[in-house]
mmCIF file as gemmi writes it, N, C-alpha and C atoms, coordinates in Angstrom:
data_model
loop_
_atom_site.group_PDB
_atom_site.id
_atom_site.type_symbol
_atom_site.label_atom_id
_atom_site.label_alt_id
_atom_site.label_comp_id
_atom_site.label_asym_id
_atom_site.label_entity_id
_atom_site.label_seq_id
_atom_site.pdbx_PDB_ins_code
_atom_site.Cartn_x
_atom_site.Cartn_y
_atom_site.Cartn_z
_atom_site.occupancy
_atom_site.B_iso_or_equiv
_atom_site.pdbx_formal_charge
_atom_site.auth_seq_id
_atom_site.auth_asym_id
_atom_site.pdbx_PDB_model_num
ATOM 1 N N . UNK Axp A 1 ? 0.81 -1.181 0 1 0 ? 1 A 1
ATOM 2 C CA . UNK Axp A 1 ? 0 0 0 1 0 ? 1 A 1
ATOM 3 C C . UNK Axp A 1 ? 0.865 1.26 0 1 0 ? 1 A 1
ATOM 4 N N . UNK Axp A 2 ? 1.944 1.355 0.76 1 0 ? 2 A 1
ATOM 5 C CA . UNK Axp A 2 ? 2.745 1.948 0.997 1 0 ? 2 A 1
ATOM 6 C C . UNK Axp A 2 ? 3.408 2.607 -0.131 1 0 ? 2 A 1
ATOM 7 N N . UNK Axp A 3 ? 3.957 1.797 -1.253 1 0 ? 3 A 1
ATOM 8 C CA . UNK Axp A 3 ? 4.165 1.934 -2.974 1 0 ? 3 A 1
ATOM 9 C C . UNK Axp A 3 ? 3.617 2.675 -3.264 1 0 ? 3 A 1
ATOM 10 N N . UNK Axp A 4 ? 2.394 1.981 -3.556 1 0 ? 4 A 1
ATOM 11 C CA . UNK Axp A 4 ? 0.892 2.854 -4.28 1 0 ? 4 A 1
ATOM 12 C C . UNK Axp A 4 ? 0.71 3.917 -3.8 1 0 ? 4 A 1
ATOM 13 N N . UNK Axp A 5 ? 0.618 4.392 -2.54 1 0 ? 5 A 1
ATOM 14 C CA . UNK Axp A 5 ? 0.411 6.07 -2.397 1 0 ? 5 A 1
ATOM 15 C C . UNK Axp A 5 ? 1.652 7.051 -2.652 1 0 ? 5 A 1
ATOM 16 N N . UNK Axp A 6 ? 2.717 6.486 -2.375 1 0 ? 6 A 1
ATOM 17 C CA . UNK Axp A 6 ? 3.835 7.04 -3.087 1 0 ? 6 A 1
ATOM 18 C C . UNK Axp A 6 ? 3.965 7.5 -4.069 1 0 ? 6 A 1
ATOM 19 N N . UNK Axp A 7 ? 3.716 6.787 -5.403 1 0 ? 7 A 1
ATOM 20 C CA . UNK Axp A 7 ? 3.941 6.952 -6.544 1 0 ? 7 A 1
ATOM 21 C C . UNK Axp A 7 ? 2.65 7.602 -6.909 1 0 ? 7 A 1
ATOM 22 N N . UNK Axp A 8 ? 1.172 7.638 -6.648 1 0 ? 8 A 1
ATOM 23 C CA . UNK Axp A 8 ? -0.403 7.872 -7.017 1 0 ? 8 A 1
ATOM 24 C C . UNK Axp A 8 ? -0.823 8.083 -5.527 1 0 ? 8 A 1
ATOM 25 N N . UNK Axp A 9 ? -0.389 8.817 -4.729 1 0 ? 9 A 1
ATOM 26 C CA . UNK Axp A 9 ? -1.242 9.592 -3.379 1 0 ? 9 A 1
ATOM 27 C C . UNK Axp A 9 ? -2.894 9.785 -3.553 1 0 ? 9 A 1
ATOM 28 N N . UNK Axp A 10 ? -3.46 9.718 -4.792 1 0 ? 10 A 1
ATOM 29 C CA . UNK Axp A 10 ? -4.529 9.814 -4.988 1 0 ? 10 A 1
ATOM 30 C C . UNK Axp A 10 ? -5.539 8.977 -5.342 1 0 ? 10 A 1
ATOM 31 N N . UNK Axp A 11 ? -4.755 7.909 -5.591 1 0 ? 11 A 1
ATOM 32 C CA . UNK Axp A 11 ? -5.746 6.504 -6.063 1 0 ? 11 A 1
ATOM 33 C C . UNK Axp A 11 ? -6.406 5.974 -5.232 1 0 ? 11 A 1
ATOM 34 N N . UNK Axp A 12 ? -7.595 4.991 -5.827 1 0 ? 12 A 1
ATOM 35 C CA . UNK Axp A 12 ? -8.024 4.32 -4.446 1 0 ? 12 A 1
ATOM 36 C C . UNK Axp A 12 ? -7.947 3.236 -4.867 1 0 ? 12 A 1
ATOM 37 N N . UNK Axp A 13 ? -7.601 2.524 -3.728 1 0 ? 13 A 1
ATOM 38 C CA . UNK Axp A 13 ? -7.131 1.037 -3.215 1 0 ? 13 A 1
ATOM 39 C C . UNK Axp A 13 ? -8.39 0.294 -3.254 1 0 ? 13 A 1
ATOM 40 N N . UNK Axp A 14 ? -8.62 -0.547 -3.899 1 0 ? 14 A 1
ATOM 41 C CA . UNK Axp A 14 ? -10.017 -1.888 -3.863 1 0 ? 14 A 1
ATOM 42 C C . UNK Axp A 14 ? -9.211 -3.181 -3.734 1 0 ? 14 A 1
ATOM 43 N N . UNK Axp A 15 ? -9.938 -3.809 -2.629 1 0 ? 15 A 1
ATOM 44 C CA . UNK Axp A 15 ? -9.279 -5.523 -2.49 1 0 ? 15 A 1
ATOM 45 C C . UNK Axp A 15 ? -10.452 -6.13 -2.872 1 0 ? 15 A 1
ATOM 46 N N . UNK Axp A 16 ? -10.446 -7.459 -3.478 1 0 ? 16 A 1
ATOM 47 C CA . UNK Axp A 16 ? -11.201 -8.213 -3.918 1 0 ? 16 A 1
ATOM 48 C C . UNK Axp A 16 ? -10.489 -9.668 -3.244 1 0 ? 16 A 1
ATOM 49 N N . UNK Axp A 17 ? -11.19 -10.447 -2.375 1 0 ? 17 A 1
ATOM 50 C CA . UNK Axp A 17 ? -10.792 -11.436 -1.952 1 0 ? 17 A 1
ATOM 51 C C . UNK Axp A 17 ? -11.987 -12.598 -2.119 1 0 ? 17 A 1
ATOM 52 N N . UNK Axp A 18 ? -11.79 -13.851 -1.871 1 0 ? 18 A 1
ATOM 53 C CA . UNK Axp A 18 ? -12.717 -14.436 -1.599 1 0 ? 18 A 1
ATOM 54 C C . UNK Axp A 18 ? -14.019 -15.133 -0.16 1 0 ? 18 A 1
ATOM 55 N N . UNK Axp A 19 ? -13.031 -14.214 1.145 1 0 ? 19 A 1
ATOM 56 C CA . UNK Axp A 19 ? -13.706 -14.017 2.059 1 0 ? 19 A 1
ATOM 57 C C . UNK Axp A 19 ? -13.329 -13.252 2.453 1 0 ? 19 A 1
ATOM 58 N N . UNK Axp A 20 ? -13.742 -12.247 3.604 1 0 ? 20 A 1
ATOM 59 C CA . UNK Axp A 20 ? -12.918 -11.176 4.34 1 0 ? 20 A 1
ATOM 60 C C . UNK Axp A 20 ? -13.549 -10.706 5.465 1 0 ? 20 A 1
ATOM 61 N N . UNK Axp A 21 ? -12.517 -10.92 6.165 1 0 ? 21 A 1
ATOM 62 C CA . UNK Axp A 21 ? -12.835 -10.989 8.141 1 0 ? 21 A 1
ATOM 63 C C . UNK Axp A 21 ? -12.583 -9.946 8.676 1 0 ? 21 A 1
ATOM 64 N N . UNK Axp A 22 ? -11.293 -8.897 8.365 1 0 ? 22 A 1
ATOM 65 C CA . UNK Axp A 22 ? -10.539 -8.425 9.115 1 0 ? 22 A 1
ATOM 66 C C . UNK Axp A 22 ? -11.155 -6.671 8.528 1 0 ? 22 A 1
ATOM 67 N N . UNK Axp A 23 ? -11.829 -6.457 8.042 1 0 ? 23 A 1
ATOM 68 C CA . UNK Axp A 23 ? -12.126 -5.031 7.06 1 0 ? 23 A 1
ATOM 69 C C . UNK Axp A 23 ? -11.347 -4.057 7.597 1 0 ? 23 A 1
ATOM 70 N N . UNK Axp A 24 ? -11.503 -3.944 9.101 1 0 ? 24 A 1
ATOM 71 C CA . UNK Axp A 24 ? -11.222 -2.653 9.894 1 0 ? 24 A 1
ATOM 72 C C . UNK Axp A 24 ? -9.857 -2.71 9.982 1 0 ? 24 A 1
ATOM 73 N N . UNK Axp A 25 ? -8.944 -3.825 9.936 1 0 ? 25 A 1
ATOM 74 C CA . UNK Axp A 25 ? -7.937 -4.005 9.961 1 0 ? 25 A 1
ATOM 75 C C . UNK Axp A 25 ? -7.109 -3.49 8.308 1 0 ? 25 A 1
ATOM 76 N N . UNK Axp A 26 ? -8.064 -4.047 7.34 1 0 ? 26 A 1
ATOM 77 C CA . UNK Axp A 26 ? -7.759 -3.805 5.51 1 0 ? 26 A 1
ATOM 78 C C . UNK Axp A 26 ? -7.539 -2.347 5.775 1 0 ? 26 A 1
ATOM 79 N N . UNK Axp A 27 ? -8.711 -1.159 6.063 1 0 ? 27 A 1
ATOM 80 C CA . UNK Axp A 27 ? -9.026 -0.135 6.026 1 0 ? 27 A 1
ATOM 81 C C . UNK Axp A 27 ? -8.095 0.519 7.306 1 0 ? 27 A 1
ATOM 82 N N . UNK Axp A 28 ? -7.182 -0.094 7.279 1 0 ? 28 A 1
ATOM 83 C CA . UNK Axp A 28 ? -6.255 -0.084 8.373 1 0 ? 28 A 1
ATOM 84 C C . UNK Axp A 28 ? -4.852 0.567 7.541 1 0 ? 28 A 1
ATOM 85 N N . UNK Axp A 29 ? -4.384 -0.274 7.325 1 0 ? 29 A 1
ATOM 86 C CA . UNK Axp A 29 ? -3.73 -0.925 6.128 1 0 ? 29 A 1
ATOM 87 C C . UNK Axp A 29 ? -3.459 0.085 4.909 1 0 ? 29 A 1
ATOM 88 N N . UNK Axp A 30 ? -4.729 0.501 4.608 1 0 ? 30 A 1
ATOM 89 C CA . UNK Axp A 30 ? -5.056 1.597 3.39 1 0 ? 30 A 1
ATOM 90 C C . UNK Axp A 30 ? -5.755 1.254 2.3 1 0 ? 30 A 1
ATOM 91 N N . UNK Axp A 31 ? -6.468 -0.144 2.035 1 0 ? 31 A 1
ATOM 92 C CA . UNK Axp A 31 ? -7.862 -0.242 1.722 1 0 ? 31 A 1
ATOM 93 C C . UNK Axp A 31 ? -9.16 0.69 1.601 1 0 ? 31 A 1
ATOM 94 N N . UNK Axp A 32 ? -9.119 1.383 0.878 1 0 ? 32 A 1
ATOM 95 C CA . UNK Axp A 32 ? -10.361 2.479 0.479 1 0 ? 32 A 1
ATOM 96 C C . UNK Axp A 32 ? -11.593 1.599 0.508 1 0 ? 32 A 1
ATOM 97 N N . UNK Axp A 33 ? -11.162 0.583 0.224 1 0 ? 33 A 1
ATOM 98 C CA . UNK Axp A 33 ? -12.819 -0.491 0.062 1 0 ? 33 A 1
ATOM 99 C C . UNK Axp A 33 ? -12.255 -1.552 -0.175 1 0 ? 33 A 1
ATOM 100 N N . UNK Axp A 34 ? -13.174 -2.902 0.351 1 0 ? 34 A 1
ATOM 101 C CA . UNK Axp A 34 ? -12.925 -4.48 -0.034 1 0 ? 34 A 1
ATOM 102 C C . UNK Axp A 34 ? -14.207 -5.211 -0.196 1 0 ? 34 A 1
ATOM 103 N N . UNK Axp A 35 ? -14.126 -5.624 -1.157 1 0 ? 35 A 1
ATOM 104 C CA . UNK Axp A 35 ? -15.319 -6.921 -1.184 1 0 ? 35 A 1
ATOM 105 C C . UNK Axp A 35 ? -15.025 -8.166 -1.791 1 0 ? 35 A 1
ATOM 106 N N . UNK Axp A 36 ? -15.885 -8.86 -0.827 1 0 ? 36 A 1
ATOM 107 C CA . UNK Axp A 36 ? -15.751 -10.205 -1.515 1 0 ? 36 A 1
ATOM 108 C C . UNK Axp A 36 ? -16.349 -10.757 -2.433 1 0 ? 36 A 1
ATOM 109 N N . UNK Axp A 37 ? -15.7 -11.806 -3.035 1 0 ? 37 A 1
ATOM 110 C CA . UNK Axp A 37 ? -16.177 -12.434 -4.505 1 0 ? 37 A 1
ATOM 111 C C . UNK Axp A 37 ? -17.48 -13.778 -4.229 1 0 ? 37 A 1
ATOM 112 N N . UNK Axp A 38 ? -17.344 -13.647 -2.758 1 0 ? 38 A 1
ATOM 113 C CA . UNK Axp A 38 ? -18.272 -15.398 -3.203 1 0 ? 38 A 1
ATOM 114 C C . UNK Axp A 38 ? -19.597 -14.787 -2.596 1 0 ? 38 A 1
ATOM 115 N N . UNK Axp A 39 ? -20.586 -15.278 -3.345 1 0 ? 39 A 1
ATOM 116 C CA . UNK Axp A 39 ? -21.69 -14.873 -2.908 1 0 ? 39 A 1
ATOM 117 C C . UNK Axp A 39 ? -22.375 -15.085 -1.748 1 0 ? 39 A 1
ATOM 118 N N . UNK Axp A 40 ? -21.992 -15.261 -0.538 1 0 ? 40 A 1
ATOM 119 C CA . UNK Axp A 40 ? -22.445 -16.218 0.337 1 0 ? 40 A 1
ATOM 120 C C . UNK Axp A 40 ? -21.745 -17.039 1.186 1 0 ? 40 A 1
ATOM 121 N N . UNK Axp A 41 ? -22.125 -17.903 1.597 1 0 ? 41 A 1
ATOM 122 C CA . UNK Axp A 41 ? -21.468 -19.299 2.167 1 0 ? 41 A 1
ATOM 123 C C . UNK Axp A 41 ? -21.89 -20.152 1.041 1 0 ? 41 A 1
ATOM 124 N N . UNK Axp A 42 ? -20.354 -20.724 1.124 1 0 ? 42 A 1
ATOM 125 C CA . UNK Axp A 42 ? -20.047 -21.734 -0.204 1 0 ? 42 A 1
ATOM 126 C C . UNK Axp A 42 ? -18.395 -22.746 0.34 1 0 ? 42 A 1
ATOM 127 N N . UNK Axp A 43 ? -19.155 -23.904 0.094 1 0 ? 43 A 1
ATOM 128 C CA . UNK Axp A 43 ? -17.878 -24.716 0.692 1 0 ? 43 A 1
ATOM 129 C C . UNK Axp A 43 ? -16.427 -24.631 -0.385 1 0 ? 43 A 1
ATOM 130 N N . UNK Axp A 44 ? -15.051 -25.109 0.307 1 0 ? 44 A 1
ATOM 131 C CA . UNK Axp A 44 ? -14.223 -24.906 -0.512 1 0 ? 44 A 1
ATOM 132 C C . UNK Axp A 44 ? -13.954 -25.267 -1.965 1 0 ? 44 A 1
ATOM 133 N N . UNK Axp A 45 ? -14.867 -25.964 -2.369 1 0 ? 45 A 1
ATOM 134 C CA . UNK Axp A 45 ? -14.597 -26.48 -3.248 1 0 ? 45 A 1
ATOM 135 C C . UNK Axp A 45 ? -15.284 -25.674 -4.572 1 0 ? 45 A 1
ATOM 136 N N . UNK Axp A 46 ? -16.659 -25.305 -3.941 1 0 ? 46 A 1
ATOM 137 C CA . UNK Axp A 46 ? -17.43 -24.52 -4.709 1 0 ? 46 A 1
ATOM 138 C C . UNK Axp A 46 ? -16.713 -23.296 -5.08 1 0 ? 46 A 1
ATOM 139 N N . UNK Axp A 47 ? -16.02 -22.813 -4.123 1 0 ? 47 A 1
ATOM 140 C CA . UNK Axp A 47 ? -15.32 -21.262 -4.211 1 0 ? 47 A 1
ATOM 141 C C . UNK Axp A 47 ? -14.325 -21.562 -5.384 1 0 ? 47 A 1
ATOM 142 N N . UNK Axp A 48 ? -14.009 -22.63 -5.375 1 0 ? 48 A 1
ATOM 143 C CA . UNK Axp A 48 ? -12.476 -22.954 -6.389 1 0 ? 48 A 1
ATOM 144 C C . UNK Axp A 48 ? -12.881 -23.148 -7.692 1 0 ? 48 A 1
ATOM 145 N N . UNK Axp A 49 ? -14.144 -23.682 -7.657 1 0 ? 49 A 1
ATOM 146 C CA . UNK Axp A 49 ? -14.499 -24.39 -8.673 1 0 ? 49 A 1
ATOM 147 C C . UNK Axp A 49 ? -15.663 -22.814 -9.359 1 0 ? 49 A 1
ATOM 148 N N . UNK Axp A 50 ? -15.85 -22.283 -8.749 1 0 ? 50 A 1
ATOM 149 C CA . UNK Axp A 50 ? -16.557 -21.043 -9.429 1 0 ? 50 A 1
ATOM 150 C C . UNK Axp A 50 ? -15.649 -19.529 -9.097 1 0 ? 50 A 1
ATOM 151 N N . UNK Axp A 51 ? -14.816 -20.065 -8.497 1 0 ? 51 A 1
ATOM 152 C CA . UNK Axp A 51 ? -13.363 -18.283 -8.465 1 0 ? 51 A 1
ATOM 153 C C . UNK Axp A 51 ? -13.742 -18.151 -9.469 1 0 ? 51 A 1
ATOM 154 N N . UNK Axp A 52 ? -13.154 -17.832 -10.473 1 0 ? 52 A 1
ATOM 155 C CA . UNK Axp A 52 ? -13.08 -17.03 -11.737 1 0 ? 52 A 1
ATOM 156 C C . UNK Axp A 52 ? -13.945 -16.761 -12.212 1 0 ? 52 A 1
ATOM 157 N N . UNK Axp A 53 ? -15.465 -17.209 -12.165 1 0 ? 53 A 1
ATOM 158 C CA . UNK Axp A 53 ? -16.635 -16.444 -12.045 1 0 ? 53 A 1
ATOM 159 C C . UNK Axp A 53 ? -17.115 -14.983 -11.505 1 0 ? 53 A 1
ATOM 160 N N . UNK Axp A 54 ? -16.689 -15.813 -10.377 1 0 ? 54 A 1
ATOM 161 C CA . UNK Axp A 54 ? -16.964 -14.624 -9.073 1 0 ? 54 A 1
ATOM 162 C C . UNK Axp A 54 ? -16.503 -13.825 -9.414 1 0 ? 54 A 1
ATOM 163 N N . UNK Axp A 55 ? -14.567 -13.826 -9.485 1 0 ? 55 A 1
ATOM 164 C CA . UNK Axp A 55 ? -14.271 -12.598 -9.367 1 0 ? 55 A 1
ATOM 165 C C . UNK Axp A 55 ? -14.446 -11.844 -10.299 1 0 ? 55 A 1
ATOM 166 N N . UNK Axp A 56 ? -14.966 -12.393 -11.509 1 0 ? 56 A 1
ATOM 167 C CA . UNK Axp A 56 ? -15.078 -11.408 -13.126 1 0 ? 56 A 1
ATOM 168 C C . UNK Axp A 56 ? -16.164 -10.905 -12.754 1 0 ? 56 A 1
ATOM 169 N N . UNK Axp A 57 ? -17.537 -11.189 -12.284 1 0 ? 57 A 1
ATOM 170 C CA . UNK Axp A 57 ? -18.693 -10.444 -11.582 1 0 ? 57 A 1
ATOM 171 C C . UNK Axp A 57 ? -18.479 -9.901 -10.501 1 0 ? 57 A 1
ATOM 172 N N . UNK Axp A 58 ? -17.378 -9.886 -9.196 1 0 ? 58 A 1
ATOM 173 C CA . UNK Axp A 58 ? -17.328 -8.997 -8.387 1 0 ? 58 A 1
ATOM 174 C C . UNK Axp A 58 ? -16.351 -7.395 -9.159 1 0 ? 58 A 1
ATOM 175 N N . UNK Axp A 59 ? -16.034 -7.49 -9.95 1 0 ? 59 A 1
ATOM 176 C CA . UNK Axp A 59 ? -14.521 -7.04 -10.539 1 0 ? 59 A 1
ATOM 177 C C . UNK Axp A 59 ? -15.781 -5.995 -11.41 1 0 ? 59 A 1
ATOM 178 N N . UNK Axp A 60 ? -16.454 -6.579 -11.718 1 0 ? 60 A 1
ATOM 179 C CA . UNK Axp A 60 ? -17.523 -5.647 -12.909 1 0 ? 60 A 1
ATOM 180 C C . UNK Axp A 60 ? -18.241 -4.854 -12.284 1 0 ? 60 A 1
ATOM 181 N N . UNK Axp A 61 ? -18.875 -5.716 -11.352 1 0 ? 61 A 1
ATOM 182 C CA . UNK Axp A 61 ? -19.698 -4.609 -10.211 1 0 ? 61 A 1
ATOM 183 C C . UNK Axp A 61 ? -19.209 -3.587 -9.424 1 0 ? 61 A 1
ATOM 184 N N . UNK Axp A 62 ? -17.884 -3.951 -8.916 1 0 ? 62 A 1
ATOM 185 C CA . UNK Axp A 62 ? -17.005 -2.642 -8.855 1 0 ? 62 A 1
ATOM 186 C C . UNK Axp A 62 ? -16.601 -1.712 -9.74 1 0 ? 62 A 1
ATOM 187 N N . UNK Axp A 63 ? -16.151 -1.962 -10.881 1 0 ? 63 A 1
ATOM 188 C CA . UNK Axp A 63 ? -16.112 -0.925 -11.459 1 0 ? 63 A 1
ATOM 189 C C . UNK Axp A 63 ? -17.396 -0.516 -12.06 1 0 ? 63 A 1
ATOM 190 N N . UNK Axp A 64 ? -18.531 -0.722 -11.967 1 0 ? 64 A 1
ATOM 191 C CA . UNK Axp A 64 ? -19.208 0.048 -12.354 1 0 ? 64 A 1
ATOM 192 C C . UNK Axp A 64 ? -20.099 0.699 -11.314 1 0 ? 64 A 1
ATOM 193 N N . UNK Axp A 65 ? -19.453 0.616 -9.953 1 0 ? 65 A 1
ATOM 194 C CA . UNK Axp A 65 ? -19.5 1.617 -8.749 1 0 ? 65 A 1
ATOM 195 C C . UNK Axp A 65 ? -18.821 2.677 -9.071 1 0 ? 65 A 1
ATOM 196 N N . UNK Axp A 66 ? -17.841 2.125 -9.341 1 0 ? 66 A 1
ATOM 197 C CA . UNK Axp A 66 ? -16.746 3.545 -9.227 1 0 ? 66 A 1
ATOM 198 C C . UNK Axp A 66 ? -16.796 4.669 -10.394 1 0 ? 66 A 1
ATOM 199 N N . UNK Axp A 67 ? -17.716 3.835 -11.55 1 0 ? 67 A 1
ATOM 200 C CA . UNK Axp A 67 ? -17.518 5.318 -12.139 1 0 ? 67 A 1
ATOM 201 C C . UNK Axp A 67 ? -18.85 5.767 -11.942 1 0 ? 67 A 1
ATOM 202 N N . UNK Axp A 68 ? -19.642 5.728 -11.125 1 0 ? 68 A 1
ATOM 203 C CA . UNK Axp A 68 ? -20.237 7.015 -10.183 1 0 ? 68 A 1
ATOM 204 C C . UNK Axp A 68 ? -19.654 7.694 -10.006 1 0 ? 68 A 1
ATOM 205 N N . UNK Axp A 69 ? -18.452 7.416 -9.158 1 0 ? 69 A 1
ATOM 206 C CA . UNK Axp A 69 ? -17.462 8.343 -8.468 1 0 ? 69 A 1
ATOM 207 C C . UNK Axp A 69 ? -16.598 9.707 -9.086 1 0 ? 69 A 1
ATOM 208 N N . UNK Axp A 70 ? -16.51 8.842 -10.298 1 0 ? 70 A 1
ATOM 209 C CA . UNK Axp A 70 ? -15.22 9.441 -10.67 1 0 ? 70 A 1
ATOM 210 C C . UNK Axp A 70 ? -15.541 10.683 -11.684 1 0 ? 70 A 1
């Protein structure tokens, strides 16, 4: 994180994981925002076996948050 504001002080930071526990800790860190990719509770196998789903639909839905923003 540390990099990234260095070089772009102005960017914002998005994590995309497939679960996430710790937010306050991310947003700690320097996480502007995090979300996760699995829809739900989903056993390990399901998560593995549909990752690259997820994250191409969590990845889309974010960016098409952000250009609200921008």
């Amino acid at each position: 994180m540390r990099a990234v504001r260095a070089v772009s002080p102005d960017c914002t930071v998005i994590g995309l994981a497939g679960k996430i526990e710790a937010v306050f800790e991310l947003h700690q860190l320097g996480f502007d925002a995090v979300f996760s990719c699995t829809p739900g509770i989903i056993d390990l196998d399901q998560a593995l076996k549909l990752g690259p789903k997820h994250l191409t639909q969590t990845a889309n839905e974010v960016a098409k948050k952000k250009k609200k923003f921008v």
